[in-house]
N, C-alpha and C positions, 0 to 999 in steps of 0.2 A: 647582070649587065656590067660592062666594064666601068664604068661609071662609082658605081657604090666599092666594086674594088678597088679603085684607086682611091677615094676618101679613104680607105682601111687601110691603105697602103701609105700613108701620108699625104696623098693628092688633091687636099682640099680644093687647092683655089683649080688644078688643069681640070677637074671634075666639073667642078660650078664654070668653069666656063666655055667648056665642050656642048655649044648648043644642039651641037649635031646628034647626040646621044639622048635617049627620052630618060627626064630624071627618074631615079628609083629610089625610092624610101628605103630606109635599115635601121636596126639597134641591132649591136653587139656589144660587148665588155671582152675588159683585159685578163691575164690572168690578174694583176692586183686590184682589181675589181672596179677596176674604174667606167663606167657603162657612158655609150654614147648613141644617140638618136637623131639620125640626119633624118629633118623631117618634110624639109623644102630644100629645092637648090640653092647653095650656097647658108643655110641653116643648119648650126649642127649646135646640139645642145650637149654639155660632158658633167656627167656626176661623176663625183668623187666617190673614194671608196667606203667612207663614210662620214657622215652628217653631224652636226651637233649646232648649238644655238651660237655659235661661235662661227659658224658657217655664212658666208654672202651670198648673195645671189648677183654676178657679175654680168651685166655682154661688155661685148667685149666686137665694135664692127667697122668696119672700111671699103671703101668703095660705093658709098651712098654719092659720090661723084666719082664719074669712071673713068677720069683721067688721072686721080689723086694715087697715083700706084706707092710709093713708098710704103703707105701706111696697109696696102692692101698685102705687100710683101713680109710686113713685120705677121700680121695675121696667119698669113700661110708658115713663116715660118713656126709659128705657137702652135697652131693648130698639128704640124707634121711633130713634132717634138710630144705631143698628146700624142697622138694616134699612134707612135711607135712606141709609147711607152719609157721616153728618155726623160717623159715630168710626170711628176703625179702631182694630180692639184689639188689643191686641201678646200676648196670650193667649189660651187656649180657656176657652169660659167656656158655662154651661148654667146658663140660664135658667129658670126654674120659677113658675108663679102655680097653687099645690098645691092648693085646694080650690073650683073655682067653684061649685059647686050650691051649699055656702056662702057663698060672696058675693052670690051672685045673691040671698038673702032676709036678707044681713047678720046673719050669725047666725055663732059662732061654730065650732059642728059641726053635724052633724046628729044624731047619735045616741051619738057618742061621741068625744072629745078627740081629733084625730088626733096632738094633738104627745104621748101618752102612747103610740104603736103603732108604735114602730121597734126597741125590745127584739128581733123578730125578724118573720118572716113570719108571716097573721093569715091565721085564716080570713074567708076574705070573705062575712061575714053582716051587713055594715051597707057604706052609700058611701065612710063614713068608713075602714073597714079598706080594701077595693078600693082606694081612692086611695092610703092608706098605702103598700100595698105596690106600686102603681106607680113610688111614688116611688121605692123604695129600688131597683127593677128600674133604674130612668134615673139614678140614684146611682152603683151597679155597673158601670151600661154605659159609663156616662162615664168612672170612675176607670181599668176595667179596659182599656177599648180606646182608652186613650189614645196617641195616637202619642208622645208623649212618652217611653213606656216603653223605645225602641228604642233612644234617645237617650241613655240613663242608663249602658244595661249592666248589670253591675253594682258598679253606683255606688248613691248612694242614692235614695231614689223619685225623682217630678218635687214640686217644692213644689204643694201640695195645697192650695187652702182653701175654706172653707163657710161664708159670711152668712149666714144664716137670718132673716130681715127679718121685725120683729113691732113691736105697740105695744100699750101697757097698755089693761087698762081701768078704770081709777085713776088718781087723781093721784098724784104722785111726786116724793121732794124732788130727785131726778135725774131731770130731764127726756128724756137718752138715757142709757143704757145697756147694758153686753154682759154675758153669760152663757156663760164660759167652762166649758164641759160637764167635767169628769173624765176621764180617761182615765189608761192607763199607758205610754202612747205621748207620743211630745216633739210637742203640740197648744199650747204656748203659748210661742211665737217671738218675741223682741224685736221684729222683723218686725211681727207683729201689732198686739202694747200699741203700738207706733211710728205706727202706721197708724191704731189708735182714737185716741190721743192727737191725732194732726193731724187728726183728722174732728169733733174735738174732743167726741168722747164724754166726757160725766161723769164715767162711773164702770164700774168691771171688775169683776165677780162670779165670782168664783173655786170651781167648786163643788168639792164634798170625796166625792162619790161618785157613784157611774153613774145618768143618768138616761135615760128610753129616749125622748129626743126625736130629733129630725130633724137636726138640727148635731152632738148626739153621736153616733147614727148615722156620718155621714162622720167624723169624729174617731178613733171606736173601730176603724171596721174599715179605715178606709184612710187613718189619722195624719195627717185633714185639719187645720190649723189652722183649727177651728171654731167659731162664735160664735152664741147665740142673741141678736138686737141687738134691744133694747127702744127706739122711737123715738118718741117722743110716746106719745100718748091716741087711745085709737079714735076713730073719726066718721064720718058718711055719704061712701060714693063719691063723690068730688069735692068734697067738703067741708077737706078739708085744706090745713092752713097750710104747704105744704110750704118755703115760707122759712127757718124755723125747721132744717132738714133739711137746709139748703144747705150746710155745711160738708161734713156726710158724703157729700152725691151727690156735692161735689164730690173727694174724695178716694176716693169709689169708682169715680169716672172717672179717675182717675190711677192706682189699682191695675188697673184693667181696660186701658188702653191708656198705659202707661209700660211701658217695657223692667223700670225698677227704681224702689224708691223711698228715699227718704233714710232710715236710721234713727237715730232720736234717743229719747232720754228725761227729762223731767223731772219728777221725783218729785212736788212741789209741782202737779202740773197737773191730777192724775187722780188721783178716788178709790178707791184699789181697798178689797173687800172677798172676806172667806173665809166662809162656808160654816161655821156652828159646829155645828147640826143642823136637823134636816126633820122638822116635826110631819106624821104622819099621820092622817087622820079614822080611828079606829079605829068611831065608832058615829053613829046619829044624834042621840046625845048632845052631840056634839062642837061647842064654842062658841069664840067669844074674847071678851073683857071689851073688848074697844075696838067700835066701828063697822068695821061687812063692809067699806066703801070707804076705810078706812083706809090713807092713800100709804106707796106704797111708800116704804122706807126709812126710816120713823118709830121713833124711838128711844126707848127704854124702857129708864130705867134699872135696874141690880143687885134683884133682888128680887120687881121688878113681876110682879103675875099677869097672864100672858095667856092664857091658852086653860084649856079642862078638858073632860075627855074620860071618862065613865063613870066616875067620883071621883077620875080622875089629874089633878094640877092640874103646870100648866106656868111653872114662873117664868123672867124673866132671869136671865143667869149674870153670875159677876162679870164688873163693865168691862160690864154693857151689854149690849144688844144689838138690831139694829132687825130690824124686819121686812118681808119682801117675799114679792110677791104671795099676802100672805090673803087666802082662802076657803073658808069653810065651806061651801059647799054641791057641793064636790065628791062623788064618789063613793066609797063606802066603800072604804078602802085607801089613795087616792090620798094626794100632798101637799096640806095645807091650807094652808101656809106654810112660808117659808126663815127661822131666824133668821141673823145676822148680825154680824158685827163686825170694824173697817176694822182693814186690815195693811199694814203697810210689805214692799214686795217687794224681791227684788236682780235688776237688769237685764242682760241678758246676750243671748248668741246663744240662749237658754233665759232664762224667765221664772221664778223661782220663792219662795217666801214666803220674806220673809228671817226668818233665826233670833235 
């Protein structure tokens, strides 16, 4: 089918999103022995040419909302640079563009948030659940049948990590930023802040409790070094400034085919911030005293009303606090906004909020 040729051909993402075409499975390798197994649409898993304990086990995905095209664009473009043979990558790394039916009408679900349906397996009454739990099925299969695991012994896992590649739909007084999910597993490595810091991300959002997205997912169940990465503002397929982006693709082609990378820290470089609380839409009551497109990270000092929610009103706590991704018109339960306020960390082979 013309489908799997064009994945071979570099066509990942027009592949995965030609519905019209019935998918077709493949494995093939390069001559430099690099082997690849598309094994779902939009699924494509890339070994290297060869393995050692020194090897990660990467994904590497975008379009878990299907308006977020920037980050789905950096993807294709990584993925076409594989398949042609212009990188070889010194890790195994699984590829993922998670929602085409929404991309294809640039929307960001269809019927319900797929980044709120990794909590656990769903039943499949909408495309959105189906896809969800594809994911996690190609999550498991990758972590679990890793060759790497043979390697270890037992020693500790193979180093683990999860991109989860997104961008706003708002403005932001950080233009990039990550979304370090919770967990109680060692998910935030110097390693990592090292690596956003030279991709030169903004700013690190340190959450303070479990949330059931796609990067925590891998985080929670198989102590990925996980990150949901905020990268620009949405905008039409092909419409992106991906310039802007270039530091990070460039530094995600260095963690994709480097053996290692350098780790460094410098305090003054990167803003991180913690997680103070999570308003919930308790009702269709539920408002905020600012404007819905209110950017992220807008600060509001000690005091200020922001939200009210069936006569619960919401103020800042002392020292401030800003807010990220407000919206009210989620659905009842959901978050309607993160507040926030920035914290000095201590850098280590472990990341952790200094005291």
């Amino acid at each position: 089918m013309a489908s799997l040729q064009s994945v071979k051909e570099g066509g990942f993402l027009t592949a995965t999103l030609d519905l019209a075409l019935p998918f077709e499975a493949g494995k093939w390798a390069l001559e430099s022995g690099v082997e690849f197994d598309l094994s779902h649409r939009g699924i494509l898993t890339i070994t290297p040419p060869k393995v050692s304990a020194l090897t990660k086990d990467i994904i590497v995905s975008a379009g878990v909302h299907g308006d977020e095209t920037g980050p789905i664009e950096l993807v294709q473009e990584m993925a076409q640079s594989l398949l042609q043979g212009k990188l070889v990558p010194a890790h195994r790394l699984l590829l993922i563009i998670g929602h085409p039916q929404a991309i294809n009408v640039h929307t960001r679900f269809i019927e319900e948030n797929m980044n709120r349906l990794f909590a656990e397996r769903n039943d499949e009454t909408n495309i959105d659940r189906i896809n969800a739990n594809q994911l996690q099925y190609a999550v498991d299969d990758f972590y679990q049948k890793s060759p790497l695991l043979t390697l270890h012994h037992d020693q500790a896992l193979p180093d683990r990590w999860h991109l989860d590649l997104h961008c706003a739909i708002r403005d932001s007084v950080h233009y990039t930023f990550a979304v370090s999910p919770y967990s109680e597993k060692t998910t935030r490595s110097g390693a990592l802040f090292s690596f956003l810091q030279q991709a030169e991300i903004e700013a690190i959002l340190l959450s303070s409790a479990p949330s059931p997205t796609f990067s925590w997912y891998s985080a929670e169940n198989y102590g990925a070094q996980g990150l949901t990465m905020e990268l620009g503002k949405v905008a039409r397929l092909g419409e992106n400034d991906l310039t802007r982006l270039a530091p990070f693709a460039e530094m995600m082609q260095q963690l994709i085919c480097s053996d290692t990378l350098d780790v460094s820290w410098d305090d003054s470089a990167t803003n991180v911030y913690r997680v103070t609380r999570s308003l919930a839409k308790k009702s269709d009551d539920f408002s905020f005293t600012f404007p819905s497109n209110q950017a992220n990270f807008t600060f509001f000092e000690h005091g200020k009303l922001l939200a009210q929610d069936c006569g619960v009103e919401y103020y800042s706590l002392e020292g401030g606090e800003a807010v990220v991704f407000p919206n009210p018109n989620v659905a009842l339960g959901q978050r309607a906004c993160l507040l926030v306020q920035q914290t000095d960390v201590k850098f280590g082979e472990q990341v952790t909020v200094a005291k």
